[in-house]
VEXPA-58744 format. One record per residue (C-alpha): x, y, z; residue in one letter; residue number from 1. Coordinates in steps of 0.5 Angstrom, whole numbers, plus 2048, in hexadecimal, padded with zeros to 3 digits. Layout:
+-----+-----+-----+------+-----+
|   u |   v |   w | rest |  nr |
+-----+-----+-----+------+-----+
|   X |   Y |   Z |    A | NUM |
...
+-----+-----+-----+------+-----+
This chain:
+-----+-----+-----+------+-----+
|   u |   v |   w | rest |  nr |
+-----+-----+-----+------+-----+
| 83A | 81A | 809 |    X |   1 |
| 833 | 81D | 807 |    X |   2 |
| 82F | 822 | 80C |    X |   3 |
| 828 | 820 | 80C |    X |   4 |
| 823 | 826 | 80B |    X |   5 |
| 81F | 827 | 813 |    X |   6 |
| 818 | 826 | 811 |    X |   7 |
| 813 | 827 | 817 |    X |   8 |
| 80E | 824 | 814 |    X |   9 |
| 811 | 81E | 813 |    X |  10 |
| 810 | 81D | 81C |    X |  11 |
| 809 | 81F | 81B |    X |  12 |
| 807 | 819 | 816 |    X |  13 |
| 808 | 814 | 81B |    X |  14 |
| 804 | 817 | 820 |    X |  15 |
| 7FD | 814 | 820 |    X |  16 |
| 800 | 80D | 820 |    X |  17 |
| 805 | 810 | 827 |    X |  18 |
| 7FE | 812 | 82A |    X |  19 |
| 7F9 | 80C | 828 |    X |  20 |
| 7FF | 807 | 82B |    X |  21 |
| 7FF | 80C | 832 |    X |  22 |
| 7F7 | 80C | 833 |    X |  23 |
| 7F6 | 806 | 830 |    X |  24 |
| 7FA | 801 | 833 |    X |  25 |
| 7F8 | 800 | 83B |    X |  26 |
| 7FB | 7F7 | 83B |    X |  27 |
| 7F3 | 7F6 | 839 |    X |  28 |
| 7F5 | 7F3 | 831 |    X |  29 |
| 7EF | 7F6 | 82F |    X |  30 |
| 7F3 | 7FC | 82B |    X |  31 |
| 7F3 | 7F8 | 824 |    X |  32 |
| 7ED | 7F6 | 824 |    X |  33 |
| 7EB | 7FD | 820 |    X |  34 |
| 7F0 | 7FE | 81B |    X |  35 |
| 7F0 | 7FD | 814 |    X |  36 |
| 7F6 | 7FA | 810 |    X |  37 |
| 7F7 | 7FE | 80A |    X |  38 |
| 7FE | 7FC | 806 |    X |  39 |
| 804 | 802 | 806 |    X |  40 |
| 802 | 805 | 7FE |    X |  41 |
| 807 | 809 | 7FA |    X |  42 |
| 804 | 80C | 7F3 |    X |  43 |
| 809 | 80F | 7EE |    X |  44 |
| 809 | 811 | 7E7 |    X |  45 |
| 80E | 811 | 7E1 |    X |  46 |
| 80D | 813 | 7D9 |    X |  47 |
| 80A | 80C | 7D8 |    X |  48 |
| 806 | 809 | 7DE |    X |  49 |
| 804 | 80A | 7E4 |    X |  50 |
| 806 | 806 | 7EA |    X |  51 |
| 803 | 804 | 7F0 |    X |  52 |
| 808 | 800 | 7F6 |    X |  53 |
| 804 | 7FD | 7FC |    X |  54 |
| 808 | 7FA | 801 |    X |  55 |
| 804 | 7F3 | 803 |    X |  56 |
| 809 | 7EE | 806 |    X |  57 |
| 806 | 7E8 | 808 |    X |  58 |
| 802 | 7E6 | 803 |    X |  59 |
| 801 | 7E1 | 7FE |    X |  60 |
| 800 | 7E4 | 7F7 |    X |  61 |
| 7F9 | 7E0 | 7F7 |    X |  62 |
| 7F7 | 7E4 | 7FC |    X |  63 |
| 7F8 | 7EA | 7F8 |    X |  64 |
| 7F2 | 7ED | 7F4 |    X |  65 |
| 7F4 | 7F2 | 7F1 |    X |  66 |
| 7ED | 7F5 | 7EB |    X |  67 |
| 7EC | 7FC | 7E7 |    X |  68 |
| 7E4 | 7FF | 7E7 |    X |  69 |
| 7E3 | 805 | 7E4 |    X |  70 |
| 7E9 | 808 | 7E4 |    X |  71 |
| 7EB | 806 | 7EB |    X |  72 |
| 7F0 | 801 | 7EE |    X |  73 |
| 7EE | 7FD | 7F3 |    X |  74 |
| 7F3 | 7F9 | 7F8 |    X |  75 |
| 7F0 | 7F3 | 7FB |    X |  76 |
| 7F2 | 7ED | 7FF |    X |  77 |
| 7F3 | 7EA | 806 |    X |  78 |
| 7F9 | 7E9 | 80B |    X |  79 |
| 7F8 | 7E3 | 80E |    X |  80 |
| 7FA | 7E2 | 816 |    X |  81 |
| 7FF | 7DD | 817 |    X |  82 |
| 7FB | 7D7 | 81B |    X |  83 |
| 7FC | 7D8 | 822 |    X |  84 |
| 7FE | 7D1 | 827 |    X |  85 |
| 7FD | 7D0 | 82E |    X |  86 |
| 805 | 7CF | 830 |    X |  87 |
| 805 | 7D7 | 82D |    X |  88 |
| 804 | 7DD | 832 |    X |  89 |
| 803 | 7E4 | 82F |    X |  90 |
| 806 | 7E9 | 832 |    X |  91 |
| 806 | 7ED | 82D |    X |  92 |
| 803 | 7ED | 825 |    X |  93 |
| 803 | 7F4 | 820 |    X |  94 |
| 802 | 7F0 | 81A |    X |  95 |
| 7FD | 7F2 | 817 |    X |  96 |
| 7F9 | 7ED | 814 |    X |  97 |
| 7F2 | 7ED | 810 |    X |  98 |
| 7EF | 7EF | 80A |    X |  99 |
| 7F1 | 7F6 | 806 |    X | 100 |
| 7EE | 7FA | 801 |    X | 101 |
| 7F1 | 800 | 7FE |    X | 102 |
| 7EE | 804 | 7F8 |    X | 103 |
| 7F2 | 80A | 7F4 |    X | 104 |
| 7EE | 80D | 7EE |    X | 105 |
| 7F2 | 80D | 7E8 |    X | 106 |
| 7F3 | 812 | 7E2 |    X | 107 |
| 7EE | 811 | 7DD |    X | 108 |
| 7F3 | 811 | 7D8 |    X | 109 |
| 7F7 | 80A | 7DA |    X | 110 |
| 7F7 | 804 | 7D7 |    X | 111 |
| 7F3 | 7FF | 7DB |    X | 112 |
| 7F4 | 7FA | 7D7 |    X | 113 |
| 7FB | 7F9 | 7D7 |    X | 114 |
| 7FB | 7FA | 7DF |    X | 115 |
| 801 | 7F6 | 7E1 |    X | 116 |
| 802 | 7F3 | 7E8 |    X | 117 |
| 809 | 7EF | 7EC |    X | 118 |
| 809 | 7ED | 7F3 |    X | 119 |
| 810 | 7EC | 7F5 |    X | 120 |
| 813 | 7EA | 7FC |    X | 121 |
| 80C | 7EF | 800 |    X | 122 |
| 80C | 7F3 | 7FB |    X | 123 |
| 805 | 7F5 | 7F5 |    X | 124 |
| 809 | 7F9 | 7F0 |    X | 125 |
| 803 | 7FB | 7EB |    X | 126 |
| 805 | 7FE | 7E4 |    X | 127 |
| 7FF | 802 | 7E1 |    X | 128 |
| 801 | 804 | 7DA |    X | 129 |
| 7FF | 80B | 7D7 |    X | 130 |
| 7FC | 80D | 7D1 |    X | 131 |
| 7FF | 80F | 7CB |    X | 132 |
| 7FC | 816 | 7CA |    X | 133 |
| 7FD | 818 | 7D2 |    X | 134 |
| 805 | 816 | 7D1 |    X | 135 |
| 809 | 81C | 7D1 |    X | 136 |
| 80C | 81E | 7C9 |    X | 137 |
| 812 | 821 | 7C6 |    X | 138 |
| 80F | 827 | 7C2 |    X | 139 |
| 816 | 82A | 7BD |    X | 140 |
| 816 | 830 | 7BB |    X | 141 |
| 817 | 832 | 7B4 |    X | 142 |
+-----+-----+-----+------+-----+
């Protein structure tokens, strides 16, 4: 078995939402009404690339746009809400549906030309290559 490090942070990071769900839901359903949906993003880096995971189940790849501006890269697109009918009473919807944007400036030492993008089973995983003069090199000593 492996012990878990305690982090007392770790509660405090769910707290915002806790509070909002308290004050914000009194059974009137206007309390998704201000919400902006935004894809969970995770950004990493190895020797060769930068790599950017968004997680955006739901969607077709068609909705996705996906575009780079002077150094920025831009995540576009539009979750779109399942058509609701007159036999379904909603009790109850979390879903979070509507359009995104998420922007991250880059390095300017990427290769933007050479961006690569899959989505795969609600997952956007974009590889951003680097250039060659940043990537780390082996220097023998003589």
């Amino acid at each position: 078995m492996t012990l878990v490090r305690w982090n007392p942070r770790r509660s405090l990071i769910s707290l915002p939402n806790e509070i909002d769900q308290f004050f914000g839901n009194w059974g009137l359903g206007f309390e998704n009404f201000d919400k902006v949906w935004n894809p969970n993003v995770d950004i990493s880096e190895t020797e060769d690339a930068f790599e950017v995971v968004a997680e955006i189940p739901g969607m077709s790849k068609k909705d996705i746009k996906i575009s780079i501006r002077e150094n920025v890269l831009t995540l576009t697109g539009e979750k779109k809400q399942e058509e609701k009918t007159d036999k379904k009473n909603f009790h109850r919807v979390e879903r979070m549906y509507g359009q995104f944007q998420r922007s991250f400036r880059l390095p300017n030492t990427v290769k933007s030309e050479d961006i690569k993008a899959e989505y795969k089973n609600g997952v956007l995983n974009i590889t951003i290559p680097k250039a060659e003069e940043v990537k780390p090199k082996e220097i023998t000593v003589s």
